[in-house]
Structure formats: structure tokens, C-alpha cells
N, C-alpha and C positions, 0 to 999 in steps of 0.2 A: 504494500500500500504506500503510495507517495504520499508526501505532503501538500497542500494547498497552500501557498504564498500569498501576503497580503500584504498589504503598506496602511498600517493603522495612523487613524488624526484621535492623537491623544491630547492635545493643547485643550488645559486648563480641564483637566478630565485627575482624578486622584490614584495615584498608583502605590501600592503597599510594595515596600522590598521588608524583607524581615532578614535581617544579617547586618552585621556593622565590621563587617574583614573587606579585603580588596576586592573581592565581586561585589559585594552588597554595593558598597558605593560607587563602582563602576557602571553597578546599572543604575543609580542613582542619578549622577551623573547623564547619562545617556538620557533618561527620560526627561528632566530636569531641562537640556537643551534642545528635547521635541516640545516644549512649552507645558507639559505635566507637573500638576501639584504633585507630590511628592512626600507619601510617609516612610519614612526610613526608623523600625523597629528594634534595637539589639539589648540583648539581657547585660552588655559590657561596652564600657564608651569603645568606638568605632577605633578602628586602625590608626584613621587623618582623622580632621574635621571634616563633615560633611558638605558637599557643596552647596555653594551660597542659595536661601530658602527653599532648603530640606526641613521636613517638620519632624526632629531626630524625638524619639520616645525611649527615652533608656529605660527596660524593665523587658524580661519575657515576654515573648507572643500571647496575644490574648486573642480568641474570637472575633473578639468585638472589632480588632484592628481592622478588618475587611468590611465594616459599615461603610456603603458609599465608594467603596474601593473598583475602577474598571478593569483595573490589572492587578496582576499579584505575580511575586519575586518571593520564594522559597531561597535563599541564597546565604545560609548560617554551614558547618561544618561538622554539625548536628540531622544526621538522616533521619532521626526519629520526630526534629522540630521542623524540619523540612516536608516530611509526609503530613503532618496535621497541617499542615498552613495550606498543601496543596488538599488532603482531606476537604477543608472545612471550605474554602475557595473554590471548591467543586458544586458540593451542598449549595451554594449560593448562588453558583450559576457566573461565578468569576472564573473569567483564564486566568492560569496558572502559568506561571516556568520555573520547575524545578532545578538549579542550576548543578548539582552535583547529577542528576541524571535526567538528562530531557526528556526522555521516553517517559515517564513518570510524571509529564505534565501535559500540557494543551498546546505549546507553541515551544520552538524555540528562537535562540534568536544568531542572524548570519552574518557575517563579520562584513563590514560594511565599508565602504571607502566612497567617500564621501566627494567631490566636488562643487560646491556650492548648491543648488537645486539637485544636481546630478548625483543620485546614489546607485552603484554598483552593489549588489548584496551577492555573496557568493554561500551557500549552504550544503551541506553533506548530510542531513536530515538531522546532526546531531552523531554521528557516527565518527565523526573525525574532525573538533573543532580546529586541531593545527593547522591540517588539512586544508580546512577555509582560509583560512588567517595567509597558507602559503599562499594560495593563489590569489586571493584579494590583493597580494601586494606583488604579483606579479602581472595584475590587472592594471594596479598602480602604475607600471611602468607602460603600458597603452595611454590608460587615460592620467595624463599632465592635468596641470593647473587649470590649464585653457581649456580646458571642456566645458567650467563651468560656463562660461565667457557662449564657448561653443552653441550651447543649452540655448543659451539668451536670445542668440540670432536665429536659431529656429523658433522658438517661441514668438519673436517679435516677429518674422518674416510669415509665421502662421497666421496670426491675427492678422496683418497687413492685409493678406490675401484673400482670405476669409471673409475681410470688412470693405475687399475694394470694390470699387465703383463696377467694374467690370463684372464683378462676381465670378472671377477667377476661382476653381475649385483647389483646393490644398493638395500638390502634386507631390509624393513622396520620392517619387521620382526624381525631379530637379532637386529636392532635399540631400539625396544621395549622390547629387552632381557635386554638391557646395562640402562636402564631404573629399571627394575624389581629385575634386582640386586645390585640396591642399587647407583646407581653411583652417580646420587645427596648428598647421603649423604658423598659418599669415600668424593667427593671434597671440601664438606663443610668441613668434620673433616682431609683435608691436608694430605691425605692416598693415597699418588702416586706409592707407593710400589702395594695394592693391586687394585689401580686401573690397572697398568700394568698388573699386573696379569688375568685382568677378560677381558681388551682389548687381551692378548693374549690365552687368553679359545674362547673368539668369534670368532676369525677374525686371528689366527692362527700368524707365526713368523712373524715379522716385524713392528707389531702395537704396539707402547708404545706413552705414551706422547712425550716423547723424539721426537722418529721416524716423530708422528704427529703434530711436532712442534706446541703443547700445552703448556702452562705456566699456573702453576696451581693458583691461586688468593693470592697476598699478605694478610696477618694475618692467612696464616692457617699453622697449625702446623704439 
């Protein structure tokens, strides 16, 4: 049985981690910067500090912690305290991620590399996190800085097209041109001259960065 992939909107949504060692706050962390409230549980002060408005509860898991809770993080060094939190978070109709073993929960989560809007998620169902980890940052090496950047002028040149006058329909095709000639690297080496240029060979007058209120990535030349 495979898994089903999802990309959750958890902003301003409450998520339980119960652990205060380097996973707990790791995923603390992590949800914290998808814009989620954040209860972070541990029977002993954390590792670090937690990151800035974590709602930190130092005492034992209790029940109750999962009131209002959309996600829940089993994430302690304790298997026995890790089943009851995925137990009881079941019972209530919360997903779970068990972190000492995924299989034993609802979701897990794929190592991620991130470019600005652009996320790469690479997964093994939970069978081989190194695994992901290697090849995320072997992904790394495909996708640069500028992808985010990349992201931007597809996004801007979809709308464009979508809202123009003509009623031009969104050609994936040409998208695949702007691709093929290079545009990842125009942005990386800060070449907006010919990047204009190649947006106005595709996609005819009106298309420039400018136009497509693009900004091209600080450090490029």
C-alpha cells in the first residue's frame, strides 16, 4: 500500500508536539515557520529554548493537551509516552506522527528542500529517512537559489496570460521552452537584460520582468 501525499495549510491552526529533545523542537520549529500555533509538551525543560512563541508546558502528557489540537507530534524517547499521545490522538480523530516509528502513526513527514515558494519533498514512506535526506540534497544540487526566482516568472507569466486581453490559454508548452533556454541559469548569473529578451521571443510585447512584477534575487550580478 503506498502513501497518499499532501501539502497541509496549517497557519494559525494548533499543533501538539509532546517531546522537548532535538526532534521535538525540530518539529516545533518547522511548524512554527508554516505559520502554526504551537504547543510544545515535555515532563523536563527542552534541550534549547524553544523557538520564539512556542506555548512550552513543562509537566507530563496529559489528555487534555490534544483539546483543539489539528496535528499531533509523538516525539519524546519514551515509546510507551509516544503510543498514548498517538492512542489518545486517534480516539479524537487527530493525525498523529509518531517520530520514533512512523508506521505507528497517520502521516509522516519528507525531508524537504525548500526554495522560496518552491518545495521539493522527497519521501521513502518512512523506511529510510537518511535515504531522503541523501537525495533531497542531491536535488539541492539541480535546484539553486534561483528556482525560487524561477517559481515567480511562471507564476507571474500564468496570470498574465490567463488575464490577457486576448484570452490566450496557459501553454505548458512554451513554459517548458523558458525552461530549455536556459532561464534558471539567466537568473542565477543576474542576466535580466536577456532574460527580457527571451520572455519577449515567447510571449511577444508586454512581458519583461518589469511588466511581470518580478525582482530578480539579491547577490546577483
Amino acid at each position: 500500500m503506498t502513501d497518499y501525499p499532501v501539502t497541509l495549510q496549517i497557519a494559525d491552526r494548533l499543533c501538539l508536539v509532546v517531546g522537548g529533545g532535538a526532534v521535538g523542537l525540530r518539529k516545533a520549529r518547522g511548524l512554527l515557520e508554516a505559520g502554526a500555533r504551537v504547543r510544545l509538551v515535555s515532563d523536563t525543560p527542552p534541550l534549547h529554548s524553544p523557538p520564539k512563541g512556542t506555548d512550552l508546558v513543562l509537566r507530563p502528557f496529559r489528555t487534555e493537551d490534544l483539546e483543539g489540537a489539528f496535528l499531533a507530534f509523538a516525539a519524546t524517547d519514551d515509546p510507551q509516552i509516544n503510543a498514548a499521545v498517538a492512542e489518545e490522538a486517534r480516539r479524537r480523530g487527530i493525525l498523529v506522527n509518531v517520530c520514533d516509528d512512523p508506521r505507528k502513526g497517520d502521516f509522516h513527514l519528507p525531508a524537504l528542500l525548500r526554495r522560496d515558494d518552491l518545495t521539493v519533498a522527497v519521501s521513502t514512506t518512512g523506511k529510510s529517512p537518511a535515504l531522503a535526506a541523501l537525495a533531497r540534497d542531491r536535488a539541492g544540487q539541480v535546484f539553486g537559489p534561483e528556482w525560487g526566482t524561477v517559481l515567480e516568472v511562471f507564476a507571474a507569466v500564468r496570470r498574465k496570460r490567463l488575464t490577457h486581453q486576448k484570452k490566450n490559454e496557459y501553454n505548458q508548452a512554451i513554459l517548458r521552452r523558458l525552461l530549455d533556454s536556459g532561464l534558471p541559469g539567466l537568473i542565477a548569473a543576474g542576466n535580466a537584460a536577456d532574460i527580457d529578451r527571451l520572455l519577449d521571443t515567447l510571449f511577444g510585447e508586454g512581458f519583461s520582468l518589469t511588466t511581470l512584477e518580478v525582482r530578480m534575487p539579491k547577490g546577483t550580478s
